[in-house]
N, C-alpha and C positions, 0 to 999 in steps of 0.2 A: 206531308205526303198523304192524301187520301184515295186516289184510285191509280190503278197500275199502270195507266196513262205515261205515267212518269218518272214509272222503273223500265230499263232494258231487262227483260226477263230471260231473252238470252242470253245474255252478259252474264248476270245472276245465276242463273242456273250454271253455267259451265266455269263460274268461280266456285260454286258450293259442291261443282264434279270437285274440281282439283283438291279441295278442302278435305271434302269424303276421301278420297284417293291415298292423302296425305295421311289422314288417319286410321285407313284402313293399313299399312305399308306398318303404323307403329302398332297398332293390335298382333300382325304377323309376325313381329319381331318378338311379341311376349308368349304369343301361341305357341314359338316353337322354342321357348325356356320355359323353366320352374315357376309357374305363375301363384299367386296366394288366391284364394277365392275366400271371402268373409260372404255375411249375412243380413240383407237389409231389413227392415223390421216387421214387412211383410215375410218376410222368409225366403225370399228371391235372392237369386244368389250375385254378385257383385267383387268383379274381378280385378287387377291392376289394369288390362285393357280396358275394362268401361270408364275407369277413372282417367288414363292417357290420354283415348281418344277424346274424351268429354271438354279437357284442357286446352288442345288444338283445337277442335274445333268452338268453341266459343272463342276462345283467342281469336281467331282468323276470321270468322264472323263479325265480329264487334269493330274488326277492323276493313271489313269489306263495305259494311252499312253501319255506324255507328248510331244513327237512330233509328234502327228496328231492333225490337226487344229479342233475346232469345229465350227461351224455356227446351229445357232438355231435361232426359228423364233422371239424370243424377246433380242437374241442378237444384240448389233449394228452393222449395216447394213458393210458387206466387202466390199469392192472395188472389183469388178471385175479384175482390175488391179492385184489387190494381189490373188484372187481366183484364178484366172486361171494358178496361178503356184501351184495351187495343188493339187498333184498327187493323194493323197488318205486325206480324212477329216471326221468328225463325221457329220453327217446332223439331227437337232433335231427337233420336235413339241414336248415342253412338255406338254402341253394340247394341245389334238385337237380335238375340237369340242365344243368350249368356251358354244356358244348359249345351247348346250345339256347341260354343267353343270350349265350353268344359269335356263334354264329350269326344272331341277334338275330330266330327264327323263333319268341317268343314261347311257348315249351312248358316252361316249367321252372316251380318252385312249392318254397315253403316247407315243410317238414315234421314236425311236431310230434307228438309220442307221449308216452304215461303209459304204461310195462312196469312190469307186477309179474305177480310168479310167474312168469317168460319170459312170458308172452304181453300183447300190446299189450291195453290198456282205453279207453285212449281214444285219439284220430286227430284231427289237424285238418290239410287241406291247404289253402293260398293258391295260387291261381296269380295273379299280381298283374296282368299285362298279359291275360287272360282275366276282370281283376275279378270272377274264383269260387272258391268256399270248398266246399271240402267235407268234415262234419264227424260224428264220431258217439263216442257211449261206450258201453259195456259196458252191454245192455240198457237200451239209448235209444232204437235206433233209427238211422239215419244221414242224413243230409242235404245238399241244394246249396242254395246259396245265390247267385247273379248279383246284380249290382246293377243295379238298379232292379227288380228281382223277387222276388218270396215268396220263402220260404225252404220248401223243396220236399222232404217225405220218399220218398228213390231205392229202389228195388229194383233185383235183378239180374234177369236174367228167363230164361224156358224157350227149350233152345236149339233149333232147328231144324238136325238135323241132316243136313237135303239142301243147305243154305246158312250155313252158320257161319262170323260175322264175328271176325276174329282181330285182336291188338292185337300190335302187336310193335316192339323197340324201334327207336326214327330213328338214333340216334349209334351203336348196337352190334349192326348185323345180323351171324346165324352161320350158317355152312352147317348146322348142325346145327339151327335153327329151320328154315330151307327144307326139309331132307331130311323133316323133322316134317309141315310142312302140307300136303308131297304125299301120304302116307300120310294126312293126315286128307281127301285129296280136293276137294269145290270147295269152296274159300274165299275169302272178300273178306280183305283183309290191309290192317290200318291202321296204317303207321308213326308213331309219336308218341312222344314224348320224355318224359323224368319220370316219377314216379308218378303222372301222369293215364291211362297205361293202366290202371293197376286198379282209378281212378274212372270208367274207361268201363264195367268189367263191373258196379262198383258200381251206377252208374245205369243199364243195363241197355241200353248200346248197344252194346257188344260180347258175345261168352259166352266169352272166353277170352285171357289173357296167358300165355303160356308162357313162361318166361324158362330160358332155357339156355343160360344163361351167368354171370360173376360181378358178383356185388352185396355191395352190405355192408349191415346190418340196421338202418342209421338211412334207405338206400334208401325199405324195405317197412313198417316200424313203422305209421307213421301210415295209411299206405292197409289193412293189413291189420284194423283194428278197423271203417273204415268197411265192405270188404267184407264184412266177415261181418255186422253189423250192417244191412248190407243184404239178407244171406241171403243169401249168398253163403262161396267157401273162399276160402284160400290156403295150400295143403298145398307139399311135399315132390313131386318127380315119383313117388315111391312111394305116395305118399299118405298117407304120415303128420306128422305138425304138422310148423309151422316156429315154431321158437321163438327164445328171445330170451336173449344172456348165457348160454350155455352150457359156454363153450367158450373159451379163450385168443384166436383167430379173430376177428374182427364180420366176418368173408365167411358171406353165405349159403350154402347147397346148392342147384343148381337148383330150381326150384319152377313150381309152376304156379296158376294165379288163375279162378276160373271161379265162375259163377254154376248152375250144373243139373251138377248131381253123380249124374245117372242117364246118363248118358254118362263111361264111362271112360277118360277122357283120356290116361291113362301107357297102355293096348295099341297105342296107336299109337306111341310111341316105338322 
């Protein structure tokens, strides 16, 4: 398998819905009993849902594509060495946003990605206790999905730059985002947790996630093919790509998510 010529991407994608779905259903079932949370050696916190979900879905993966590699963020760690021969692989967070379902303020979500060539193809996110799906591939288009409602092709949309609604994140505010949004002047600032900030610019309620600060690339993966397939970025504060499997690392480089790319978001930094 070397170009996606040769994958049904929509196939894919709306197996890795049903996958996401499947494991966001057994996350809800631990959200709402006595869960244990232990201490990964970063000091990030690590629940029975991140271990559940992480089971399922690599199970279900391995047997949807058995030769595309998965790397998820509670699998053991790859080698660079062997990463970097490959060509296309699954990139997971099954819970992301631990702190939100410990906090039990309902903002966290499942994370599923197809990378090949560094850059994400296809995206699916769960938020399970939000019961919304937001999903897209590589010239598809991108989508929400609520239950009990249509399944909804999102755009991002033109910012107004006398009132520009920012996304930023609940668990990791930084002086360095604040000092950012006085220089961008009046702003609304909506703290939220997970990658549902870059499914707000996806679907076109906010125009901006500025993240400036660190993340790892099973974070961004899945949101990044929905926002661009909403017509929308998600560059580098320089502005050039953020890619995938690079680099010995899975920490991003700051970045920024935005929908209207005629406003230059890195002069305000």
């Amino acid at each position: 398998m070397n170009n996606q010529d040769d994958l049904n991407l929509e196939y894919l994608c709306q197996n890795a819905l049903s996958i996401a779905r499947i494991a966001g259903k057994k996350i809800l079932e631990i959200y709402d009993s006595k869960f244990t949370i232990e201490h990964k050696s970063d000091n990030t916190p690590l629940t029975t849902a991140d271990l559940a979900a992480d089971r399922i879905i690599q199970t279900a993966l391995k047997e949807l594509t058995p030769d595309i590699p998965v790397l998820t963020e509670e699998s053991d760690s790859v080698p660079f060495e062997i990463r970097k021969q490959w060509n296309r692989y699954w990139l997971v967070d099954p819970l992301d946003g631990t702190r939100e379902f410990i906090k039990r303020n309902g903002e966290f979500t499942v994370n599923i990605a197809l990378i090949e060539n560094h850059r994400s193809i296809i995206g699916v996110i769960n938020a399970p206790v939000l019961q919304t799906d937001y999903f897209a591939w590589k010239e598809g288009h991108a989508f929400k999905k609520t239950l009990g409602q249509p399944i909804e092709q999102i755009y991002c949309r033109k910012a107004n730059p006398e009132k520009l609604v920012i996304a930023g994140s609940r668990s990791h505010p930084s002086d360095n985002l604040q000092a950012y949004l006085e220089k961008l002047g009046n702003v609304e600032l909506l703290s939220v947790g997970s990658s549902l900030k870059s499914c707000m610019v996806a679907e076109g309620s906010v125009d901006l996630y500025p993240r400036l600060g660190l993340t790892s690339e099973w974070d961004t993966a899945a949101a990044h093919c929905i926002v661009e397939e909403a017509g929308g970025m998600m560059t580098q504060t320089d502005s050039s790509d953020l890619l995938y499997n690079t680099k010995d690392s899975l920490l991003n480089p700051e970045f920024f998510v935005f929908g209207d790319n005629t406003i230059k978001w890195k002069s305000f930094l």
